[in-house]
Structures are given as structure tokens and as C-alpha cells.
C-alpha positions as CSV (number, residue, x, y, z in Angstrom):
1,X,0.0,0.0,0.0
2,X,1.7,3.4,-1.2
3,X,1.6,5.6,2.4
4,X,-0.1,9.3,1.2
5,X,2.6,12.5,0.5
6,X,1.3,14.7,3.0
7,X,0.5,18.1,0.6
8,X,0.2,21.6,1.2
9,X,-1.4,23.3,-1.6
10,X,0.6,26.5,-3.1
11,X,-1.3,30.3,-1.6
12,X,-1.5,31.6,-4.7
13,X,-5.2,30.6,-5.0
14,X,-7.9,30.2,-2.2
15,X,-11.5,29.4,-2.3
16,X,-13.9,31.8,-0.8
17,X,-17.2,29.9,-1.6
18,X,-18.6,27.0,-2.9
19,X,-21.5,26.4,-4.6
20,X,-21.7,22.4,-4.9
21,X,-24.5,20.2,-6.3
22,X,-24.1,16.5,-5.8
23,X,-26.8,13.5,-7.5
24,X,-26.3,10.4,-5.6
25,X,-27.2,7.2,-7.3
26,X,-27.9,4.3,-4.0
27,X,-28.7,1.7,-7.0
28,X,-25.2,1.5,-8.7
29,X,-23.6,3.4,-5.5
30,X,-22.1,6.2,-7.9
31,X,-22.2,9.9,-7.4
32,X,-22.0,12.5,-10.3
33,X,-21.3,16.0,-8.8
34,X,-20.7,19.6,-9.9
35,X,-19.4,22.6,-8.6
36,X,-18.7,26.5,-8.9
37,X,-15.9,28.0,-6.6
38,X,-15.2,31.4,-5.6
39,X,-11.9,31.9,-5.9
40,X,-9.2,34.9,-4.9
41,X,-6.3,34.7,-7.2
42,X,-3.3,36.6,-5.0
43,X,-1.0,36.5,-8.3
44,X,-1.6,35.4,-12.0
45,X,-1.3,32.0,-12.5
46,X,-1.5,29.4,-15.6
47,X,-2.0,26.4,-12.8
48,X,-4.6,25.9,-9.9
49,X,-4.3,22.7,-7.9
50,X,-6.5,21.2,-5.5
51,X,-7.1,18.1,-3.7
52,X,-9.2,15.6,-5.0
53,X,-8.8,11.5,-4.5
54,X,-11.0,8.8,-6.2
55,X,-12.7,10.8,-8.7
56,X,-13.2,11.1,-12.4
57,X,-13.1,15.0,-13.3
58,X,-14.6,15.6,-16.9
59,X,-13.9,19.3,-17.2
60,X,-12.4,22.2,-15.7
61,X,-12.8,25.9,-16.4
62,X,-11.9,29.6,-14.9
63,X,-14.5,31.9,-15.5
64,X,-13.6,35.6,-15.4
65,X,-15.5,38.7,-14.0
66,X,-15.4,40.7,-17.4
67,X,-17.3,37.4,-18.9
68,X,-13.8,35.5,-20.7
69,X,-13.9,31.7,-19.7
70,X,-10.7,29.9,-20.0
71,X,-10.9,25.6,-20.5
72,X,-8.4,24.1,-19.0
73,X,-6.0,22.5,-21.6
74,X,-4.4,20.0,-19.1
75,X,-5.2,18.4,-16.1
76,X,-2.9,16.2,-14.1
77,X,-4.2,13.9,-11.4
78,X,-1.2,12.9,-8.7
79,X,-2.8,10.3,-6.7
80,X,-0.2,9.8,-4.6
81,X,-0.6,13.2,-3.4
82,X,-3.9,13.4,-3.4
83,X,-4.2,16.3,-6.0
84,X,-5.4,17.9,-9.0
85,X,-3.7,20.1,-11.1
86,X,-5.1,22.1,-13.7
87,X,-3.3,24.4,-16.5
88,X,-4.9,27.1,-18.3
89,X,-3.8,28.5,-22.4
90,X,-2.8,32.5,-20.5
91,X,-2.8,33.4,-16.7
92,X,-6.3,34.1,-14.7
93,X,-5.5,37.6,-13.5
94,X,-5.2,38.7,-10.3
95,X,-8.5,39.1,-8.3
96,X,-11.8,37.0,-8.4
97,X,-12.5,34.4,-10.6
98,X,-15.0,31.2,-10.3
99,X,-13.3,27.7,-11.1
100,X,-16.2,25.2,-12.4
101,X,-16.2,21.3,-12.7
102,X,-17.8,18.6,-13.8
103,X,-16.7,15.2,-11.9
104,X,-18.2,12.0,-10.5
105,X,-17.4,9.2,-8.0
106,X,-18.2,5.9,-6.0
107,X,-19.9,5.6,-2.8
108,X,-17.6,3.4,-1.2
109,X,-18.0,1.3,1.5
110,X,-15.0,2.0,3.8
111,X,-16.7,4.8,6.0
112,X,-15.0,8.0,4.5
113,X,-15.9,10.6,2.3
114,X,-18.8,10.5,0.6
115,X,-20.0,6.3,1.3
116,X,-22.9,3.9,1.7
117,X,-24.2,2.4,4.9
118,X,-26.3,-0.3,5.3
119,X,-29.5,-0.8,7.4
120,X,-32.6,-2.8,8.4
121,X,-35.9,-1.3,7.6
122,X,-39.2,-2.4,9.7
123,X,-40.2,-4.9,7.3
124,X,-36.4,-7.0,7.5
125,X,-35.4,-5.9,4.7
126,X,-31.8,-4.1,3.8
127,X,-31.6,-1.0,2.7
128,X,-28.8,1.9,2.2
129,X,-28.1,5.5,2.2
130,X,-26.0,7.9,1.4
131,X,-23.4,10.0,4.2
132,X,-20.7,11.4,4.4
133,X,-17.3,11.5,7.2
134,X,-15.0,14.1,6.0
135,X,-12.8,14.5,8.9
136,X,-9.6,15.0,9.0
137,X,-8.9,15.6,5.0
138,X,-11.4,13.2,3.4
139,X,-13.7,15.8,1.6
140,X,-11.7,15.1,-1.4
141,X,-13.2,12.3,-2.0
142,X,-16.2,13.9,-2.4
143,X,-15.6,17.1,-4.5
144,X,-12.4,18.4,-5.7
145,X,-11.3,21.8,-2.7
146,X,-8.7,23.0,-0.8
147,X,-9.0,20.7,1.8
148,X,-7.1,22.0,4.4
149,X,-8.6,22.7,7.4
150,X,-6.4,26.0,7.9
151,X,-8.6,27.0,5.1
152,X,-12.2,28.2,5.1
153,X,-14.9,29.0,2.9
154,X,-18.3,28.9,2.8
155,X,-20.6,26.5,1.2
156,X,-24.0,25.8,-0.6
157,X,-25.2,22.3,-0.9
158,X,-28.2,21.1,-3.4
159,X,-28.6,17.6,-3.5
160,X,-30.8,15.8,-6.4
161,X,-32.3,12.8,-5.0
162,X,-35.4,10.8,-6.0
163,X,-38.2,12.1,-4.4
164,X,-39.2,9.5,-2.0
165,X,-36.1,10.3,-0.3
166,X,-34.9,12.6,2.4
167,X,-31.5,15.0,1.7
168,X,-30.3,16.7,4.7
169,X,-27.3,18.8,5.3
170,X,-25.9,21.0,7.4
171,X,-28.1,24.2,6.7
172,X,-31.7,24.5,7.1
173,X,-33.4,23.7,3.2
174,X,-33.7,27.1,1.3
175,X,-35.7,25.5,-1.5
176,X,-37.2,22.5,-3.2
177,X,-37.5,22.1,-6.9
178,X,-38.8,19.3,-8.9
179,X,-35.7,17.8,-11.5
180,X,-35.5,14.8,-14.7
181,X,-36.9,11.9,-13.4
182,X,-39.0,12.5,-10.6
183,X,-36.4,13.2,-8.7
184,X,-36.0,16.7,-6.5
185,X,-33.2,19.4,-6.1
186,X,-33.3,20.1,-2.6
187,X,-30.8,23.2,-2.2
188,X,-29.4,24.6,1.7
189,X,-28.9,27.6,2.9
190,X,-25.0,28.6,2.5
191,X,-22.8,28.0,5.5
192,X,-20.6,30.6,7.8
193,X,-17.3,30.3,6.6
194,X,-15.7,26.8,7.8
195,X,-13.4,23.7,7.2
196,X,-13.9,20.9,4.9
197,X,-14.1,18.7,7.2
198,X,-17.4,20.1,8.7
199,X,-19.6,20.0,5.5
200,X,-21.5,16.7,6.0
201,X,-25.2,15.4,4.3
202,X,-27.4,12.3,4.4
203,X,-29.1,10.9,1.7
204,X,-31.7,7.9,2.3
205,X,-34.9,6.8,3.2
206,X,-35.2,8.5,6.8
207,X,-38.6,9.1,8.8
208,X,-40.1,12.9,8.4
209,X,-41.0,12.3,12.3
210,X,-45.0,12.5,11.5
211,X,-44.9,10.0,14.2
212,X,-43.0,12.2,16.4
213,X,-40.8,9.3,17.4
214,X,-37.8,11.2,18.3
215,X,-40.3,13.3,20.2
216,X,-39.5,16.7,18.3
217,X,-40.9,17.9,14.6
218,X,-39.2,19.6,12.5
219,X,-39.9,23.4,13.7
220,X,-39.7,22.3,17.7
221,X,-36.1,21.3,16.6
222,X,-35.5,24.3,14.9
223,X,-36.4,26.5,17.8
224,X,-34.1,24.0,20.3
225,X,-31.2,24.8,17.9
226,X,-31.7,28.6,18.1
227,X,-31.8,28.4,21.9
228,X,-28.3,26.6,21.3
229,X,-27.2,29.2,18.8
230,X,-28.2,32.3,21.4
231,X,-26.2,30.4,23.9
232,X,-23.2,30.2,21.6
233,X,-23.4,33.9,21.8
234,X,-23.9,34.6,24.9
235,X,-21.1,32.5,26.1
236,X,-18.4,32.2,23.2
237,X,-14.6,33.0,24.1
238,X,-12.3,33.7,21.4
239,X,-9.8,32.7,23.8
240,X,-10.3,29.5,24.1
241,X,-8.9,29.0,20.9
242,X,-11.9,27.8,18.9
243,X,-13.5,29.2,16.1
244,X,-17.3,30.2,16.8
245,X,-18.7,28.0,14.1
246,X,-16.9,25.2,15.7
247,X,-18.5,26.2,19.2
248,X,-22.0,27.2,17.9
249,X,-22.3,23.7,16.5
250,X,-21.7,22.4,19.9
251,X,-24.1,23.9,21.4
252,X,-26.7,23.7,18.7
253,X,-26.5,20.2,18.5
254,X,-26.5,19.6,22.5
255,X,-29.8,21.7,22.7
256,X,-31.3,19.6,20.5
257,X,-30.5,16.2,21.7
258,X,-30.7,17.5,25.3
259,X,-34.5,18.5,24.2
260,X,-34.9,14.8,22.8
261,X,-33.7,13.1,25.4
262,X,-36.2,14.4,27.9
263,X,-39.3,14.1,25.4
264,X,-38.6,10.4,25.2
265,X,-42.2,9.1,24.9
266,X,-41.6,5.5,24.7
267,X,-42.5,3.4,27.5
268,X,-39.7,1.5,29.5
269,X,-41.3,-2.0,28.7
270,X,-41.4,-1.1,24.5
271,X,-37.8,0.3,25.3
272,X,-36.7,-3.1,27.1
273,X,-38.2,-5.3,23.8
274,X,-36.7,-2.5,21.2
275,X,-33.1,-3.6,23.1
276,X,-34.1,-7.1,22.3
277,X,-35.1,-7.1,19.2
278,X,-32.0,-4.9,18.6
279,X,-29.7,-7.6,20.4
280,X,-31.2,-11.0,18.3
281,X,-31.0,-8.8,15.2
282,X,-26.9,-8.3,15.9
283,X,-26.2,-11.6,16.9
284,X,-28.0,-13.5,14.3
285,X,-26.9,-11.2,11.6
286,X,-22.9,-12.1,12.9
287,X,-23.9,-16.3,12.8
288,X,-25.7,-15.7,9.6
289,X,-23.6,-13.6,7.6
290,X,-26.6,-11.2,6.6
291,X,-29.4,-9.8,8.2
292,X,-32.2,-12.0,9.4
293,X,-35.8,-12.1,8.2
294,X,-38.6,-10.8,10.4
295,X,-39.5,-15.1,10.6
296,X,-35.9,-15.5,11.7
297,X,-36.3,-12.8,14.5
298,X,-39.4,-14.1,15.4
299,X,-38.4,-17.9,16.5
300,X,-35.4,-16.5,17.9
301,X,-37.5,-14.4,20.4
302,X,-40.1,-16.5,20.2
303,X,-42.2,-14.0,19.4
304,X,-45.1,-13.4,17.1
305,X,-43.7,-11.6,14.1
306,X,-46.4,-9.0,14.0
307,X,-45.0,-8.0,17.7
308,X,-41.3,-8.2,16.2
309,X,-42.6,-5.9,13.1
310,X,-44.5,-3.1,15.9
311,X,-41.5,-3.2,18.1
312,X,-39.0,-2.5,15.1
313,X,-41.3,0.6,13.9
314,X,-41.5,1.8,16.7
315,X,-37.4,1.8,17.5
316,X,-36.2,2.9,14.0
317,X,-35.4,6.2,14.7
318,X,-32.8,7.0,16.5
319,X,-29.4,9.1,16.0
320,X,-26.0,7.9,16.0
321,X,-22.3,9.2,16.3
322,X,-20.1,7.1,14.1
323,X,-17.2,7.8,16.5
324,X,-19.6,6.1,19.1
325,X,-20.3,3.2,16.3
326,X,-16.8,3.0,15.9
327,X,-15.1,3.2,19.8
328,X,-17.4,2.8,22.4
329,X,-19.2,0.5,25.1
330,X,-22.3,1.0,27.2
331,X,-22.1,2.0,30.8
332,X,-22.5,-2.1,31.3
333,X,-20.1,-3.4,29.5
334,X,-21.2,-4.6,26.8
335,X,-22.3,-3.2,23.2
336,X,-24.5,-0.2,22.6
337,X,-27.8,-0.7,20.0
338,X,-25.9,1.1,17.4
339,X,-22.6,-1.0,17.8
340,X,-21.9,-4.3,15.8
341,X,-21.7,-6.5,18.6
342,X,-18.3,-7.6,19.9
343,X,-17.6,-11.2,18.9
344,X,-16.4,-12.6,22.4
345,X,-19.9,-11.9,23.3
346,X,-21.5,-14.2,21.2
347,X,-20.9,-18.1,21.8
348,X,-17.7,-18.5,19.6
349,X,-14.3,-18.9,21.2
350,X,-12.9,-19.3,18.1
351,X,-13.8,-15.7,17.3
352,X,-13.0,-14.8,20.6
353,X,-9.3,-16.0,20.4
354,X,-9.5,-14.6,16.9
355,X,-10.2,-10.8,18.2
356,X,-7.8,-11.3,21.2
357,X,-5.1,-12.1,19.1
358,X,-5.9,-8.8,16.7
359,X,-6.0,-6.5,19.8
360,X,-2.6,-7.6,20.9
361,X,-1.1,-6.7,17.2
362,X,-3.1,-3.5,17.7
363,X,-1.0,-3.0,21.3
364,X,2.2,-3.7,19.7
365,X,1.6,-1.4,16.6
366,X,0.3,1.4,19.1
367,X,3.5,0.6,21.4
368,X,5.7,1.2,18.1
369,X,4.6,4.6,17.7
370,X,6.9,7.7,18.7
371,X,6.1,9.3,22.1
372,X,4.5,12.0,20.1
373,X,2.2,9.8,17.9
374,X,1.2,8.1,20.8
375,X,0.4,11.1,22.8
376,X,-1.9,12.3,19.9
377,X,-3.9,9.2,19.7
378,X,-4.5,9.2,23.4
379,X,-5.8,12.5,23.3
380,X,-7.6,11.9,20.0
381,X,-9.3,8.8,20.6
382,X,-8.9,8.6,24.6
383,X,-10.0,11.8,25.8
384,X,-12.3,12.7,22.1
385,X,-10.3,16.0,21.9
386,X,-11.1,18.4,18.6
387,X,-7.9,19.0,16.8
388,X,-7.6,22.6,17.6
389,X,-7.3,21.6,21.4
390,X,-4.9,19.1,20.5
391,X,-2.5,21.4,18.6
392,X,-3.2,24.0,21.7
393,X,-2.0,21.1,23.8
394,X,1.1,19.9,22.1
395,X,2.0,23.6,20.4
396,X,1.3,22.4,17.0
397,X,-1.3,23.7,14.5
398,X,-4.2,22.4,14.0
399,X,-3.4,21.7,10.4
400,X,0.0,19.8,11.2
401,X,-2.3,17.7,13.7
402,X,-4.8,16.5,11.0
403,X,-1.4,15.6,9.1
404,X,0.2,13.9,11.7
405,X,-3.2,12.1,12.3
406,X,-4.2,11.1,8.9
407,X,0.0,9.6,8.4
408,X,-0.5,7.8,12.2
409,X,-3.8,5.8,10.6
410,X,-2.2,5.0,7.7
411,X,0.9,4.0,9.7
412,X,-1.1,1.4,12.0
413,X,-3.2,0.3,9.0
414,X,-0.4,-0.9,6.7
415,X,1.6,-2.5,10.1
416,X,-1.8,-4.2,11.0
417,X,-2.1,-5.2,7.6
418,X,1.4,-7.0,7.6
419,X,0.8,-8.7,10.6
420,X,-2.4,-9.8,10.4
421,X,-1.6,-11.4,7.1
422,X,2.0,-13.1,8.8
423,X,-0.7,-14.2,11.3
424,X,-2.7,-15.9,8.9
């Protein structure tokens, strides 16, 4: 596996907005995805490179403020450094300029930029959707930017999706608009100025909450995250060290789930079968190899499977952290609902020897690590620290911690990697 060149685009260009439209396609997991940016050009300049990684980019132009657009005549894609580079027939000028393209990718399945995830519907059956997880530089993968996160812009989502399906994104919708197909263009509100890394959207087959099974519509939520957001003003530092985007978010976001959490209308009984259902639905899925059928669930449970189906509507919704989903236990022990269960728990000891003998290749790869690359995962994954604090902590910036970061996973992967197949 070729380890990434850690690159720091040239300062001779820098995007102030970006107006992005992405079409996901959850049949054939592709993506086909355009985008205008706002650019400040500091000097003139024949090249403009930008990262981009995993993607098929069909055309490139610079269109300038007195009407002249220039096509890019060459385009070079360094995959190794995880860039684009395109050159132009004479120099954009100094000043403002938009840079348009016309690319497309894969929704992969390796949790990272723009992928599928898989899921269980009421009825048994699997189904997937579209997210994205763009920290620490992986919003390359999903649109060619400067993704640094040292550099900030804004940004306008619209997502075309098929109309039975639910786009969100970080800003409140600004409009829907039928598209070809039957399918809508459901466009955001522009962003405050931020990172790469904080752009996110969903794409998929998600409850509008008629129900009320999170306990909150749309517009209670709304007004919970401006309580958050008059909060963040009220009590932001700048020195602190974090940017108020960053902060607001924070306290948006807790508002809200705070305001869930006590509106929780289920009873304890239907919450005690939900974590039962959830349990036999884990564990059969890991003997199995796939999900079970609702007939499945039922003899395991021995359970009628008109119960199994009310009890599974009625848990579906729910929200998740994918650093939860990917790190941590319950208060008990033992696996959370949204965790694939651990396979020592199950009745294999096989398995269990199997993930014991995996954790101690994962000791001796951590233990192999300088004392510096050791002290950021701690802080990273031990004590769920932000990468500004981390940099605060260790006098680095937060753009030489996503770096160091992104080398130590790639570090530990190809070393597990190794081992695991010596192992084998």
C-alpha cells in the first residue's frame, strides 16, 4: 500500500465559496457532482491545484468577471498526493474568478468521504443511504477543494435525489425544486465560513418524524437549535482557541438532543423489547452472515412476528455518532444498540481468540509509535479531543495535527495489515 505525501497546496489561489450540487445514485452506488468555486487569485497564475482523490473529473474551467472563460487545456491527477492540477492557455488575472467542474465518484463502502451504509428497515429488509465522514482531510473524496482545514470558505449544498427520499445537510433547506426523473433538487442555505471537514449530508430513506418518534418535529427542533445558537453567543470566548462556528455547533447540536432526550415518549417496557429485538437482530446477523428475516427474528424471540414488526417501527429512529459506532461501550459493558456486537460476546471462542489475538497486534503497533504519535492518539481517541485543542495542547497547528493524524492511521493500518496477514 503506497503511504499518502502529505501536501500543502501552493497560496496563490484560495476558495472563498462553494456552490456544490451532488446526484447520488444508491442503486449503482455512484455519485455524479458539480461545482462553482469562488476563488481569490493573490498572483496570476496558468495552474490551480486542488485536492481531490478517487474521482473522475470531466472538465475544468476559470471563469472571469469581465465574462472570458478559459478551459483548462491539461489536467494532471497525482494520486499519490492526493491532487489535482489544472493548467490554463494565458494566466487568470489577479483578483476573483469562479473555477467550475464537472466530476463523478463511487460511494464506497470504507466509512469515509462521501460512502454507503447499510441498514434494516421495519419490514427486514436491507436497505442503504448515502453520508458522508469528512474529517480530517477526506472531503476530497467527495468534491475536488482545498481541503485544508487551515482553510475556510463557505458552502451551498443542493442535493438531487429521488423524491421519496430525504436530503439533509448542514443548513436549514432554502428550497425544493422538482428535477428529470422524478427526482427533486433540494438546495441549503450557505454555510458561515468553515473547514472541509465540517460539511457533511445524508441521503436515504429516513422518517419525516409524522410520528413524532424522536419526540420533536421539525420546527420544535428548529427552535431548540436557536436556543443553542443564542447560547453560543452569549457565552463564546475567542480565547479559548476555537472558532465560533466550531462552538455554535456544539451547542446547537446539545440543545437539541438534550430537548430529545427528555421528550422520550416510549415506554420502558417497549424500550426493554426495542433492546431485544435490537440484540437478536446483531447476533443472528454475525452467525448468519446477513441480516435475518422478520420469521428469523421471530423464532429466535419466540415471538409473534407481528410484535417483532411493531416493536422494530417503533425503535427505528434514532441518531448515532459514528465515533460512538466505531469506539465505544455502554455504561454495562457490553455493546451499545448502534454498535456491531463484539464477537467474544457471542458463543464463539474461536472468534474470541481470533479478536484477542488482533488487539494484541493492535497493542504492539500502538506501542511502536513515537512518544508523540502516541500522545496524539491518546488525546484523539482517549480523551475525544477536537484538533484545535490538540495542537493548543502539544504547540502544534491544527493543520500539522490533521497531518500527523491522517500519516498515524495510515501508519497502524499498513503495520496491522502486515501482521495480520503473517498471522494468517
Amino acid at each position: 500500500m503506497t503511504t499518502p505525501i502529505e501536501t500543502r497546496l501552493p497560496s496563490g489561489v484560495r476558495p472563498q465559496s462553494y456552490a456544490l450540487t451532488l446526484t447520488p445514485n444508491l442503486a449503482d452506488f455512484t455519485f455524479q457532482g458539480e461545482e462553482s468555486i469562488s476563488i481569490e487569485v493573490v498572483e496570476p497564475t496558468t495552474h490551480v491545484t486542488l485536492h481531490a482523490l478517487e474521482l473522475e473529473i470531466s472538465h475544468c474551467e476559470a471563469a472571469l468577471p469581465d465574462g472570458t472563460v478559459l478551459q483548462a487545456t491539461e489536467s494532471v491527477i497525482d494520486e499519490d498526493a492526493e491532487t489535482a492540477t489544472f493548467t490554463f492557455s494565458r494566466p487568470i488575472p489577479r483578483g476573483s474568478a469562479a473555477l467550475n467542474l464537472r466530476f463523478a465518484g463511487t460511494l464506497n463502502d470504507q466509512l469515509r468521504g462521501f460512502y454507503r451504509s447499510q441498514y434494516v428497515d421495519a419490514d427486514g429488509q436491507p436497505r442503504y443511504l448515502a453520508t458522508t465522514q469528512f474529517e480530517a482531510t477526506d472531503a476530497r473524496r467527495a468534491f475536488p477543494c482545498w481541503d485544508e482545514p487551515a482553510i475556510k470558505a463557505t458552502f451551498q449544498v443542493t442535493l438531487v435525489v429521488p423524491s421519496d427520499l430525504v436530503a439533509i445537510s448542514n443548513m436549514p433547506v432554502e428550497s425544493e425544486a422538482q428535477a428529470q426523473s422524478g427526482a427533486k433538487a433540494v438546495r441549503f442555505a450557505q454555510s458561515p465560513r468553515m473547514s472541509t471537514y465540517l460539511v457533511a449530508f445524508v441521503v436515504g430513506r429516513m422518517s419525516t418524524d409524522n410520528q413524532k418518534t424522536l419526540g420533536l418535529d421539525r420546527e420544535d427542533a428548529l427552535a431548540y437549535g436557536i436556543e443553542g445558537l443564542i447560547q453560543a453567543v452569549d457565552n463564546y470566548d475567542p480565547e479559548r482557541g476555537t472558532t465560533f462556528a466550531s462552538f455554535a455547533i456544539r451547542r446547537i447540536r446539545g440543545s437539541i438532543l438534550d430537548a430529545i432526550r427528555r421528550m422520550d415518549i416510549l415506554p420502558r417496557s417497549l424500550r426493554k423489547s426495542a433492546r431485544e429485538v435490537e440484540r437478536a437482530n446483531l447476533e443472528l446477523a454475525a452467525m448468519l452472515g446477513r441480516w435475518p428475516t422478520l420469521k428469523e427474528l421471530s423464532l429466535k424471540l419466540r415471538m409473534p412476528i407481528d410484535q417483532v414488526r411493531s416493536i422494530a417501527g417503533h425503535s427505528g429512529s434514532r441518531l448515532v455518532s459514528l465515533e460512538k459506532m466505531m469506539g465505544e461501550t455502554s455504561a454495562e459493558g457490553g455493546t451499545t444498540p448502534w454498535e456491531a456486537p463484539d464477537t467474544d460476546e457471542l458463543a464463539d471462542p474461536a472468534a474470541a481468540a481470533d479478536k484477542k489475538a488482533a488487539m494484541q497486534l493492535l497493542g504492539a503497533a500502538l506501542s511502536s509509535l513515537s512518544s508523540r504519535d502516541q500522545k496524539i492518539v491518546q488525546l484523539r481517541y482517549g480523551r475525544s479531543l477536537p484538533f484545535h485543542e490538540i495542537g493548543r495542547l502539544m504547540n502544534l497547528s491544527e493543520s500539522r495535527v490533521c497531518q500527523l493524524h491522517k500519516r498515524i492511521l495510515s501508519s497502524l493500518h499498513k503495520r496491522l495489515k502486515h501482521d495480520l496477514e503473517t498471522a494468517a
